[in-house]
ZASE-440492 format. One record per residue (C-alpha): residue number from 1; residue in three letters; z, y, x. Coordinates in pm, whole numbers, plus 50000, padded with zeros to 5 digits. Example, Ala and Ser with C-alpha at 12.3 -4.5 7.8 and 13.67 -1.06 7.14 Angstrom:
# residues 2
 drense rovo     z     y     x
      1  ALA 50780 49550 51230
      2  SER 50714 49894 51367
END
This chain:
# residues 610
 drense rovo     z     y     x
      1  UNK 50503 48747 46835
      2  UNK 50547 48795 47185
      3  UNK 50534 48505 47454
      4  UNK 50742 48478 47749
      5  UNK 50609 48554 48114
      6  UNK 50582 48220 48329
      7  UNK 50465 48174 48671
      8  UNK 50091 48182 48596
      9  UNK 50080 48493 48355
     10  UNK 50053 48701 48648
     11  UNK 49718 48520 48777
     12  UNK 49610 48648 48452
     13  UNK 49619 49014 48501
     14  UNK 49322 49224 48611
     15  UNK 49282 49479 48927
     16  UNK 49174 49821 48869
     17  UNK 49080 49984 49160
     18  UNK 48815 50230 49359
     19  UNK 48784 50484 49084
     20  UNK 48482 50746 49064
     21  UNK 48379 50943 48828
     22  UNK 48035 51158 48802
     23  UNK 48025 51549 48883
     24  UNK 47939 51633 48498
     25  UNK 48217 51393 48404
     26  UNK 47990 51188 48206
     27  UNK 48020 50832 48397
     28  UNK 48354 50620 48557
     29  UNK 48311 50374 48763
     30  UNK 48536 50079 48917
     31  UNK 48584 49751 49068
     32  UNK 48736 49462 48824
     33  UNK 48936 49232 49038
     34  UNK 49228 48977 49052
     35  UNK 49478 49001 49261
     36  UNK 49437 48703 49460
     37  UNK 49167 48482 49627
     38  UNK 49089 48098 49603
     39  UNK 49038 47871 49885
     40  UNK 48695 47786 49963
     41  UNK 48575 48031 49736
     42  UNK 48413 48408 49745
     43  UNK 48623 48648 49604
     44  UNK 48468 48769 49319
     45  UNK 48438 49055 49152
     46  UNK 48254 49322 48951
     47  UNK 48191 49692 48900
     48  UNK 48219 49841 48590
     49  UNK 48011 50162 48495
     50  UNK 48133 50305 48185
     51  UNK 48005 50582 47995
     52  UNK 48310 50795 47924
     53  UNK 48204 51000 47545
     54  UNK 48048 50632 47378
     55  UNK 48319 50407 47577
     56  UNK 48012 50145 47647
     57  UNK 48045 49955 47979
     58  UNK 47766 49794 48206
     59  UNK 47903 49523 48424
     60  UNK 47743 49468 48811
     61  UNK 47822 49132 48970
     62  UNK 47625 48945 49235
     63  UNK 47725 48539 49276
     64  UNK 47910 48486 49569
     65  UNK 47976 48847 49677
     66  UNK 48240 49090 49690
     67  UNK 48180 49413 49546
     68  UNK 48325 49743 49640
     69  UNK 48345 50100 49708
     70  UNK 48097 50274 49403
     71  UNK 48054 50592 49493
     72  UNK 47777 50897 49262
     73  UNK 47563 51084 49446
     74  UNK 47663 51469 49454
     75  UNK 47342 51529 49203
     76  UNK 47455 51219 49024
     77  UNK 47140 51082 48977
     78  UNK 47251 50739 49201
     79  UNK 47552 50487 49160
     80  UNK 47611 50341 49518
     81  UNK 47805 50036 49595
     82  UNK 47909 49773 49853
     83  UNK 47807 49382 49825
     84  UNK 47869 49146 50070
     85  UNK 48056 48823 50238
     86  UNK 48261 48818 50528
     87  UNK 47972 48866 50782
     88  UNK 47709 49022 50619
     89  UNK 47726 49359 50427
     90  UNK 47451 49592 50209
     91  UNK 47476 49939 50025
     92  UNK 47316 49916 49724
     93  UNK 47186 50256 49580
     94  UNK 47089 50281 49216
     95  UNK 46856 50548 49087
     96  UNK 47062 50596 48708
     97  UNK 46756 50765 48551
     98  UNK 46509 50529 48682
     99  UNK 46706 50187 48701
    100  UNK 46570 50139 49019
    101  UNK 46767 49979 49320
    102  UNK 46742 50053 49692
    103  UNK 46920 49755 49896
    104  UNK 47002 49850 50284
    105  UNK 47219 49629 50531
    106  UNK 47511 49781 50641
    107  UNK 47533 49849 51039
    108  UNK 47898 49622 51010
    109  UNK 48199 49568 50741
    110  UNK 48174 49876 50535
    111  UNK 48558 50085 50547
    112  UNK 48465 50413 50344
    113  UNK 48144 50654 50292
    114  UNK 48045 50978 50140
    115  UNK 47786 51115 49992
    116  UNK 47640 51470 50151
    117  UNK 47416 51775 49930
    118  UNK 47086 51654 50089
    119  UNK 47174 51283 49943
    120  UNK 47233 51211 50322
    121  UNK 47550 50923 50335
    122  UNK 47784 50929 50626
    123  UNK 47951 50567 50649
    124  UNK 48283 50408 50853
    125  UNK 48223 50059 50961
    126  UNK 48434 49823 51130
    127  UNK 48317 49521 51373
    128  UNK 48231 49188 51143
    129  UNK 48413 48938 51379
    130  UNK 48144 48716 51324
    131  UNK 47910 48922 51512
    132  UNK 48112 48796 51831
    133  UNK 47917 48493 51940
    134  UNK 48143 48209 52085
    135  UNK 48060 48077 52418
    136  UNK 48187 47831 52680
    137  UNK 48341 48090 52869
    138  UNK 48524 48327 52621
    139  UNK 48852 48343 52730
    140  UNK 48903 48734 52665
    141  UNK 49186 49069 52835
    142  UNK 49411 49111 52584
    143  UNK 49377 49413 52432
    144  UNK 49060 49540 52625
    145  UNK 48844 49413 52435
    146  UNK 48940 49531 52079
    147  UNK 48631 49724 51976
    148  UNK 48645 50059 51791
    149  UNK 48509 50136 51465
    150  UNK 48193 50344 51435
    151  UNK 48041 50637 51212
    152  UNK 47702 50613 51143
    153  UNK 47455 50904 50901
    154  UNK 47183 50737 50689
    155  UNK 46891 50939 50576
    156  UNK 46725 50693 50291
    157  UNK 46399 50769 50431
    158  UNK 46481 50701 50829
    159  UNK 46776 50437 50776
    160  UNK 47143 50426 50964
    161  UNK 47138 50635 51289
    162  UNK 47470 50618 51476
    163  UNK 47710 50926 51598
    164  UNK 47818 50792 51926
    165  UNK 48104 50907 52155
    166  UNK 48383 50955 51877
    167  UNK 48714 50874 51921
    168  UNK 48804 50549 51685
    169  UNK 48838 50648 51313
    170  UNK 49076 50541 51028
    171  UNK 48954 50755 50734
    172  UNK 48794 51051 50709
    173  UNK 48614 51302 50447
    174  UNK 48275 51478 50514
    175  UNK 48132 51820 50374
    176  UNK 47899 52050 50519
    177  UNK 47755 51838 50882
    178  UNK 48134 51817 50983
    179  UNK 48370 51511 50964
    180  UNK 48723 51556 51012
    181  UNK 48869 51208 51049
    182  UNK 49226 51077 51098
    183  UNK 49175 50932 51473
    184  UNK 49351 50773 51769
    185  UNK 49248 50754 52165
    186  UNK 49260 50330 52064
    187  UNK 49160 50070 51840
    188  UNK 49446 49868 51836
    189  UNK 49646 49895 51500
    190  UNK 49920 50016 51685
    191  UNK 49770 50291 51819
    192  UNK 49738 50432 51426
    193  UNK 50085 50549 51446
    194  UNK 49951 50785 51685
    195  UNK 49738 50951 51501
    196  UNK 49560 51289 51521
    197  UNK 49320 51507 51250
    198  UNK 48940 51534 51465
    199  UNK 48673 51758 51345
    200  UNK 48331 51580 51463
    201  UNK 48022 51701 51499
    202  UNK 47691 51550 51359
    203  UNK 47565 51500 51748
    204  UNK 47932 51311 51810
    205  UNK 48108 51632 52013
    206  UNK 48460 51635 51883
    207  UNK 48772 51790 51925
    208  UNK 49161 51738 51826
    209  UNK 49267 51985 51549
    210  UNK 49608 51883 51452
    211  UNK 49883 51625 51576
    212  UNK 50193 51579 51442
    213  UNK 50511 51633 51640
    214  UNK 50653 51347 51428
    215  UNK 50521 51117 51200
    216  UNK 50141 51075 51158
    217  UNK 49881 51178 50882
    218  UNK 49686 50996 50661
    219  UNK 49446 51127 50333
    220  UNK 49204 51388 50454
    221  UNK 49049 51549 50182
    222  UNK 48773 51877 50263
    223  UNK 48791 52165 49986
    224  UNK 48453 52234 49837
    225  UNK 48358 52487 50108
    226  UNK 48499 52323 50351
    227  UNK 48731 52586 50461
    228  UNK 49036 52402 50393
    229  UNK 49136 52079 50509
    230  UNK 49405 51870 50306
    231  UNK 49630 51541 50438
    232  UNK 49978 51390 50402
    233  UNK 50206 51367 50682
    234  UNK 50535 51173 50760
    235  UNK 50721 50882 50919
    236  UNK 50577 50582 50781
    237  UNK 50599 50201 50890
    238  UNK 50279 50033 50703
    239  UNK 49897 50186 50769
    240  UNK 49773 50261 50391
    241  UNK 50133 50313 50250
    242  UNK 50083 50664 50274
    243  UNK 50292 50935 50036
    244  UNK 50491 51228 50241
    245  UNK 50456 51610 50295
    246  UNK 50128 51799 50120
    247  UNK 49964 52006 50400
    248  UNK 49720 52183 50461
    249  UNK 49476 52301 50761
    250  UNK 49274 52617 50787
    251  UNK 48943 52437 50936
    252  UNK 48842 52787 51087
    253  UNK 49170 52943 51256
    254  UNK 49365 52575 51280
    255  UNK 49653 52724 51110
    256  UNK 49849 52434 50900
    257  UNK 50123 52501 50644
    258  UNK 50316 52257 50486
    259  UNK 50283 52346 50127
    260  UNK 50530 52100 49973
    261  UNK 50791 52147 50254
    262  UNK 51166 52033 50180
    263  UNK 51051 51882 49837
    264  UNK 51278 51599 49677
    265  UNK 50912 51411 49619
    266  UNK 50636 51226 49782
    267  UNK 50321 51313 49731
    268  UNK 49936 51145 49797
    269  UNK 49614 51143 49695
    270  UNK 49509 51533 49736
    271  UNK 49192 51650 49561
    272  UNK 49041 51989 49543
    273  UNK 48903 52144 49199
    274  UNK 48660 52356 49127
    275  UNK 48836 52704 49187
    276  UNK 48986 52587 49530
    277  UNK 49355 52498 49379
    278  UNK 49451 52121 49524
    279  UNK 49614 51861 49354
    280  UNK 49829 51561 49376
    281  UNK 50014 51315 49240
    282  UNK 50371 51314 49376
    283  UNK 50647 51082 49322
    284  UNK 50976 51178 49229
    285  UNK 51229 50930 49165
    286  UNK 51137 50669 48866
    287  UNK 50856 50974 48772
    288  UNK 50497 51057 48869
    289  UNK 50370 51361 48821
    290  UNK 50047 51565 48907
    291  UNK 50111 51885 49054
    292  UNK 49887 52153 49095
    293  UNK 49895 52428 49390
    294  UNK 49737 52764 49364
    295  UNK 49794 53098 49562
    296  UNK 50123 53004 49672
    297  UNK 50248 52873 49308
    298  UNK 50230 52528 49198
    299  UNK 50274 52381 48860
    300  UNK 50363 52032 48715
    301  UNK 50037 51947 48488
    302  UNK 50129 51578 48353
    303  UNK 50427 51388 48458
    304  UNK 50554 51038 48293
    305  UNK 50778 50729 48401
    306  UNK 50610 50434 48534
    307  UNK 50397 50364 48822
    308  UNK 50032 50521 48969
    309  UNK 49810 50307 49115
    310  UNK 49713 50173 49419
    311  UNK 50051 50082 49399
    312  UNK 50022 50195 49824
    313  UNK 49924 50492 49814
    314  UNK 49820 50638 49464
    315  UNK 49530 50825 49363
    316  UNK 49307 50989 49135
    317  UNK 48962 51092 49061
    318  UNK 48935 51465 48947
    319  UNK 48615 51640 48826
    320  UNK 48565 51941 48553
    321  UNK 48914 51970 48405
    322  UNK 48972 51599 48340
    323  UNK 49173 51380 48563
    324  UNK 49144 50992 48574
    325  UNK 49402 50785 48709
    326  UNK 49540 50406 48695
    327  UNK 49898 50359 48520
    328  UNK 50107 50136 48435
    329  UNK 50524 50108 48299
    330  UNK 50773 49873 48161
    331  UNK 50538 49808 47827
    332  UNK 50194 49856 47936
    333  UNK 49980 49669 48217
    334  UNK 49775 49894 48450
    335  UNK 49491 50071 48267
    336  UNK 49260 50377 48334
    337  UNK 49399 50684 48156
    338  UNK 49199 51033 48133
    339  UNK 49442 51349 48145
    340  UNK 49283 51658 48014
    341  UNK 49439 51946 48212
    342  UNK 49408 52195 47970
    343  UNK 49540 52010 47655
    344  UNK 49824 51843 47919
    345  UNK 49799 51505 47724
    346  UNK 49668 51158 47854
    347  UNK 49415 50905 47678
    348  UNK 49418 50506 47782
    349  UNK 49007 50436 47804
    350  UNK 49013 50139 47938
    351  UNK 49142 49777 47793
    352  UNK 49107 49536 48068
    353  UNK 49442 49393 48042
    354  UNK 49521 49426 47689
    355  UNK 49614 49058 47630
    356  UNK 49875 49074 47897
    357  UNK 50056 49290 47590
    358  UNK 50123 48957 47451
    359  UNK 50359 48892 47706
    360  UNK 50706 48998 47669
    361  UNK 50810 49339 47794
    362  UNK 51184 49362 47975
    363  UNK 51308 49675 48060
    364  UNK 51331 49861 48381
    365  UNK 51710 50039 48333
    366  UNK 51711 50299 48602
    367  UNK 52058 50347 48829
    368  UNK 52213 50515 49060
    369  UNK 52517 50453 49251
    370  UNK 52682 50622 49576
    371  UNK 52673 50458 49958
    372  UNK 52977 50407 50191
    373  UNK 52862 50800 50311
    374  UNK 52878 50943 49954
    375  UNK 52442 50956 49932
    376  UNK 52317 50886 49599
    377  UNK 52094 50576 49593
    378  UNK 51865 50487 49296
    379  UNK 51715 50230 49163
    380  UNK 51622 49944 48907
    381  UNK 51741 49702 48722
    382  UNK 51547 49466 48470
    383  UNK 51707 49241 48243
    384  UNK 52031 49383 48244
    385  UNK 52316 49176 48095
    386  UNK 52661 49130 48101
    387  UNK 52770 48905 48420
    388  UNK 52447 48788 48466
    389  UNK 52284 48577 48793
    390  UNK 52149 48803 48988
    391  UNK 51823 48860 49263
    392  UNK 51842 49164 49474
    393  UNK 51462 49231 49575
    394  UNK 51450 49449 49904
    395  UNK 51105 49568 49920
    396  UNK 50922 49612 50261
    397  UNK 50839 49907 50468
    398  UNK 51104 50074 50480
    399  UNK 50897 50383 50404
    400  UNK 50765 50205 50041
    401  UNK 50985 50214 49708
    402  UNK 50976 50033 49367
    403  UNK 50811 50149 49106
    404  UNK 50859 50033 48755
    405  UNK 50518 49823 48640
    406  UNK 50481 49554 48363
    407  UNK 50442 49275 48580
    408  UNK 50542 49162 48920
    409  UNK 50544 48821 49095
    410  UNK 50950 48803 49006
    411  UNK 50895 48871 48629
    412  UNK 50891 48468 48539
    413  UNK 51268 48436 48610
    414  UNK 51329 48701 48372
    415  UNK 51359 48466 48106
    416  UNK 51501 48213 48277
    417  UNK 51844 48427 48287
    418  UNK 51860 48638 48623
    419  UNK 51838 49017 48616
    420  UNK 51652 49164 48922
    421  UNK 51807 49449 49105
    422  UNK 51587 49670 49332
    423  UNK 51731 49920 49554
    424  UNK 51507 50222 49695
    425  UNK 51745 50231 50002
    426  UNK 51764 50542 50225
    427  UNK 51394 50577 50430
    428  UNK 51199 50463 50129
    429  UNK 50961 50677 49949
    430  UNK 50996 50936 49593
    431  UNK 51282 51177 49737
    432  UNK 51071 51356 49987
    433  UNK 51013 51327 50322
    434  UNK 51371 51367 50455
    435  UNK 51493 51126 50250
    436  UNK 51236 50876 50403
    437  UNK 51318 50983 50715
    438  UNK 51705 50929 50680
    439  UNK 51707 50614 50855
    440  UNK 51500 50667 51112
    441  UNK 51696 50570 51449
    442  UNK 51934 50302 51229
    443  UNK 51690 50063 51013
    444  UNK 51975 49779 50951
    445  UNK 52272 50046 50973
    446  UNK 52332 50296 50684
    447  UNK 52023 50157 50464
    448  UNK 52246 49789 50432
    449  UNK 52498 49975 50336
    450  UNK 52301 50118 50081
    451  UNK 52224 49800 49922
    452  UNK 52585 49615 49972
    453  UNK 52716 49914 49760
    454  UNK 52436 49898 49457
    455  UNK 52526 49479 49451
    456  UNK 52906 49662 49435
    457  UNK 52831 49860 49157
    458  UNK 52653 49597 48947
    459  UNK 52964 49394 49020
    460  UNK 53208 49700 48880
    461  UNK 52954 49774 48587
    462  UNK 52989 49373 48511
    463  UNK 52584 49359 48511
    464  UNK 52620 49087 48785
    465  UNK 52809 48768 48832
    466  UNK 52962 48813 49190
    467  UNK 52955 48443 49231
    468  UNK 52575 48425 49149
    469  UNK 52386 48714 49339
    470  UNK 52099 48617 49584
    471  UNK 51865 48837 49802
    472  UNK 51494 48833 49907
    473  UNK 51234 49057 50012
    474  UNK 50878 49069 50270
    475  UNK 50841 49244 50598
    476  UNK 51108 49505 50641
    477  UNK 51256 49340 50341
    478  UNK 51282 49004 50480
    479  UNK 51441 49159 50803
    480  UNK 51696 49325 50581
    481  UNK 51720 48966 50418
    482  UNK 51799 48768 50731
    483  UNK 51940 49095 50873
    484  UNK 52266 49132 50533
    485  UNK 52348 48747 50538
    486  UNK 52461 48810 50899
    487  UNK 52669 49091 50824
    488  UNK 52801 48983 50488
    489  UNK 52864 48698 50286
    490  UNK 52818 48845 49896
    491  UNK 52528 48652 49870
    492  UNK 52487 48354 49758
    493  UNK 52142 48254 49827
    494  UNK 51857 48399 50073
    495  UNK 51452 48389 50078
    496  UNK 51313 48573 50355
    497  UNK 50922 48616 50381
    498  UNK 50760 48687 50672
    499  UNK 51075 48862 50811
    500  UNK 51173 49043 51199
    501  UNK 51421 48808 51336
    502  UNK 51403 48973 51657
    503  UNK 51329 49280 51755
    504  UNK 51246 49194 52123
    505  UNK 51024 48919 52070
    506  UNK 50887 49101 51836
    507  UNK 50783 49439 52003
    508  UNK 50603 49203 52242
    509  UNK 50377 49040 52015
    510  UNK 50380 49238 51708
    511  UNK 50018 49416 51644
    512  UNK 50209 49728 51599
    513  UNK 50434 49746 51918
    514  UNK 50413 50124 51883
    515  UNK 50598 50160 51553
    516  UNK 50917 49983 51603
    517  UNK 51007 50237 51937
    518  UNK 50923 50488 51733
    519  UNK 51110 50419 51405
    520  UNK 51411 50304 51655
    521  UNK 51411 50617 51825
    522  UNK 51433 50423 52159
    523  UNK 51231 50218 52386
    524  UNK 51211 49831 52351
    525  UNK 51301 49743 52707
    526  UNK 51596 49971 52670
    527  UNK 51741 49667 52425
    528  UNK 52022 49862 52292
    529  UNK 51926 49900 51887
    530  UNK 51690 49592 51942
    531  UNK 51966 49374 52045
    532  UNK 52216 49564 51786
    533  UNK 51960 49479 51461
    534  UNK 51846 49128 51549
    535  UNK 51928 48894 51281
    536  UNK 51932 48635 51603
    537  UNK 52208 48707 51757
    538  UNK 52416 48672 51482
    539  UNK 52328 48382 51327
    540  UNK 52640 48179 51413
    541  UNK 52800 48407 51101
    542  UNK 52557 48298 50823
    543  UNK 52704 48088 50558
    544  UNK 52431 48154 50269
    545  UNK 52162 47914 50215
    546  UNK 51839 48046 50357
    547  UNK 51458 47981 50277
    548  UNK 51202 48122 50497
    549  UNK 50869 48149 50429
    550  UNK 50570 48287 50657
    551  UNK 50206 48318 50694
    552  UNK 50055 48128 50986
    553  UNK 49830 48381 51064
    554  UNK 50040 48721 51035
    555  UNK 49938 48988 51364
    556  UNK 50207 49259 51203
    557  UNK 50537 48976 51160
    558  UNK 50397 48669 51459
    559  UNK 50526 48366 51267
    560  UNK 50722 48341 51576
    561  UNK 50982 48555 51439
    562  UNK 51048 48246 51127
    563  UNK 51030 47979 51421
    564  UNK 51307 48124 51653
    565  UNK 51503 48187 51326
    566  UNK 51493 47868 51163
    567  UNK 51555 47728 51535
    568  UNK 51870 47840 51564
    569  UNK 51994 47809 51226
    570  UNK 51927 47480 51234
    571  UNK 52130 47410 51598
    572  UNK 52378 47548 51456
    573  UNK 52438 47386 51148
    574  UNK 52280 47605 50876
    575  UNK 52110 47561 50572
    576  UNK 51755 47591 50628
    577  UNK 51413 47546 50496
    578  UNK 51063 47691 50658
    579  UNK 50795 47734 50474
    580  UNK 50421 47766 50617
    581  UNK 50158 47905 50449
    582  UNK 49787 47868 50640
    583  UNK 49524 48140 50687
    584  UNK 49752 48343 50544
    585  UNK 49844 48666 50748
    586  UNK 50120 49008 50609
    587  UNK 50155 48856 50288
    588  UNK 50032 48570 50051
    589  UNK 49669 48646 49883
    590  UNK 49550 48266 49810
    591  UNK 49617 48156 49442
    592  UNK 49778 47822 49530
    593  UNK 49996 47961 49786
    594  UNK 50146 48228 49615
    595  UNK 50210 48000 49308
    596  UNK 50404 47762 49585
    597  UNK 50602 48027 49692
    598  UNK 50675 48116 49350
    599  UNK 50794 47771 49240
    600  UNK 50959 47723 49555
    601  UNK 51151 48042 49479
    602  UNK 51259 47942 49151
    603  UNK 51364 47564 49296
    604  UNK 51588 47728 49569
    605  UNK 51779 47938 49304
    606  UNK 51838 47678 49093
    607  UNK 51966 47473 49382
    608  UNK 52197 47728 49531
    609  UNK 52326 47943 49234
    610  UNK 52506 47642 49069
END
């Protein structure tokens, strides 16, 4: 018999993530996580190296480390991984035939490496803050002295050598003595929406290949002779939320054609096969799909309803026919799953979270509904009822979307009677690129309307009580949170996390001052859309109750924005509560903190939707 979710079930469900699989296609490996970390404590994990025709499993830990990023040698006679802390990194290189280890200290905090022919390893590093030694006098220019991330080569019998003089790198892929690298003339996180494709040279001479006229790229991935290049591009609001347009770059003439161009999906993760076709998963509504393009044809080789992991930007692992991916839906918690190309059928082969089936599944009804402009919006809803209480999630971005999964951190007040509606508003991700695009120029404008309409529609349908409908979301969500309860009063209830109150104050000490001029179409200082969209000014209309809660430590939303809110809410009379959550930064990650903000979610509903 099945047992309901609670807050704590969803402590209980395993990570899957940093797939790899050997060239023959004889070995997978992982990293077995959780999805949170505990104060005071290293965040643990392990990597998991199973044999993929006998389904045994070897299990790597090392007390008091994190583990990351295994990676087979392109002869794959070695299994390389990350271990480390938070100032102190090694690569750990295991010879599979001998069982011998080779342990080398990384030259900083390890971001990505590959593996070259001549078992030479290129490897991205970023600064460990630690390295930074404090000092009486260490007052500091803002932003002058942000240091760039560096590439270093590492022969195993001559150790890391660095390639100097490169602009700063976010990701890159390697084949053949050249990197190309998604770059930017800066380090600051910012300056990633400004992004470029570089092809560098082994001795650090480098050139610009590619820039976008709008948007930016992200997911470089080299085809086996390195004559084609492959990336995503688009408008996006979040570094690592990455699905868009599939292109591709001729490495020799520069030519780039966008190969999935006016498609109603959004695609990531591109991987080349064997016979120089390239594939992708791609998002289309509620469905993902892997899509295969070759000579100017593409075909759909597995598609299914539910949700490919990392839930950011998903991937796969391809090699010899077979391609391994991380899924989850309404009934099943995320697993590994091998599909076989040529038979077009999938095969679960892992069971890491196989007691989480124990837990009650609720469905995920998709809908759709039309906007004050006639658009057709989609969505979800779970646990729908008749005239039900009801929590409209607004998920952040805006260039993200829900996906349907088993289990989120909203799942517990399934059974305690609300239905959850989730809107994938105009700008977020799964229609394609224009779609994503559509409110670029007006985030708080048509997309609002977007979500006023679905709560409409539930209404009409009689899903959702009209007297009992609350709203919450993070980040872009919790601006359209504080942003709707100024502009209507439907709801009946309001959490905000880590929400844009302001979108002056914020351009000016937001990490990412770059991205809000260039979503808005307009400069800051020019205050005309950042005055019109600031939950601020209008706070004198809010009569919904209104919980805030915010990370002390957040660079992308300065706490800032929850002070001035909750400032003048409360001199004007409002219901208001601020929640703080320390060391915590975009997003909660500590185990007692998100349980808080759980419970403290629940309390608030039950106190306002009387």
């Amino acid at each position: 018999m099945s047992r309901e979710p609670v807050i704590e079930s969803i402590f209980d469900l395993s990570t899957i993530t940093g797939k790899t699989v050997s060239g023959d296609g004889k070995l997978l490996s992982y990293v077995l996580g959780q999805g949170y970390k505990e104060f005071k404590k290293p965040q643990e994990n392990k990597i998991i190296l199973k044999n993929i025709d006998s389904g045994s499993e070897e299990s790597i830990s090392e007390s008091g480390h994190q583990l990351s990023l295994p990676k087979f040698s392109m002869d794959d006679k070695h299994l390389s991984y990350i271990s480390g802390t938070d100032d102190s990194w090694n690569l750990h290189i295991r010879n599979l035939m001998e069982k011998a280890e080779m342990e080398l200290k990384c030259p900083g905090a390890p971001i990505d490496y590959r593996w070259g022919k001549d078992n030479e390893i290129i490897m991205l590093t970023s600064p460990i803050t630690k390295d930074k030694i404090e000092k009486a006098e260490d007052g500091h220019f803002f932003e002058e002295t942000d240091e760039k991330n560096r590439i270093f080569k590492l022969r195993l019998t001559e150790g890391f050598s660095e390639i100097k003089d490169t602009p700063h790198i976010w990701e890159f892929d390697y084949k053949s003595g050249k990197i190309y690298a998604v770059s930017s003339d800066s380090p600051r996180e910012g300056s990633w929406f400004e992004n470029y494709i570089a092809e560098i040279s082994m001795n650090g001479l480098w050139r610009k290949i590619y820039r976008p006229s709008n948007g930016q790229v992200a997911l470089p991935s080299l085809s086996n002779d390195s004559s084609r290049l492959s990336f995503v591009e688009s408008i996006w609001s979040d570094r690592g939320v990455t699905t868009g347009d599939l292109m591709f770059l001729e490495t020799t003439s520069g030519k780039v054609t966008n190969i999935s161009k006016d498609a109603e999906k959004s695609y990531s993760g591109p991987r080349w096969d064997e016979n120089g076709n390239l594939l992708a998963i791609c998002q289309e509504k509620e469905y993902f799909m892997i899509e295969r393009f070759s000579s100017g044809n593409s075909e759909i080789l597995w598609k299914k309803r539910g949700s490919v992991g990392p839930g950011m930007a998903p991937d796969f692992v391809y090699t010899s026919g077979k391609i391994f991916i991380e899924f989850s839906d309404q009934s099943n918690p995320s697993e590994i799953f091998v599909v076989n190309i040529g038979e077009r059928n999938d095969k679960q082969i892992t069971t890491h979270n196989e007691k989480m089936k124990e837990i009650k599944a609720y469905e995920w009804k998709s809908v759709s509904w039309k906007s004050v402009d006639g658009l057709e919006i989609n969505g979800f809803l779970r646990n729908p009822g008749k005239n039900m209480p009801s929590l409209v999630i607004v998920h952040g971005g805006p260039t993200g979307s829900v996906k349907e999964t088993f289990m989120d951190r909203y799942s517990y007040l399934l059974p305690e009677g609300y239905s959850i509606f989730m809107p994938n508003f105009r700008g977020s991700t799964g229609r394609g690129r224009k779609f994503a695009g559509l409110n670029f120029g007006d985030m708080g404008g048509m997309d609002l309307h977007d979500v006023i309409t679905g709560v409409q529609f539930l209404i009409k349908e009689g899903y959702s009580d009209r007297n009992k409908i609350a709203i919450t979301g993070g980040s872009y969500g919790g601006f359209m949170t504080q942003w709707a309860i100024t502009q209507t009063d439907i709801f009946r209830s309001a959490i905000s996390l880590f929400g844009i109150s302001d979108w002056i104050s914020f351009h000016g000490t937001t990490n990412i001052p770059e991205w809000d001029e260039i979503q808005y179409d307009q400069k800051a200082l020019e205050f005309d859309k950042f005055l019109k969209f600031s939950p601020l000014r209008y706070v004198k209309n809010i009569k919904t109750p209104l919980l805030i809660m915010h990370g002390e430590s957040d660079p992308c939303v300065p706490v800032s924005q929850s002070f001035q809110f909750y400032r003048a809410l409360k001199e004007n009379g409002k219901d208001v509560r601020l929640l703080l959550f320390p060391r915590e930064g975009h997003g909660f990650t500590e185990k007692e903190h998100i349980l808080q903000s759980m419970k403290e979610t629940r309390n608030f509903l039950e106190k306002t939707m009387k």
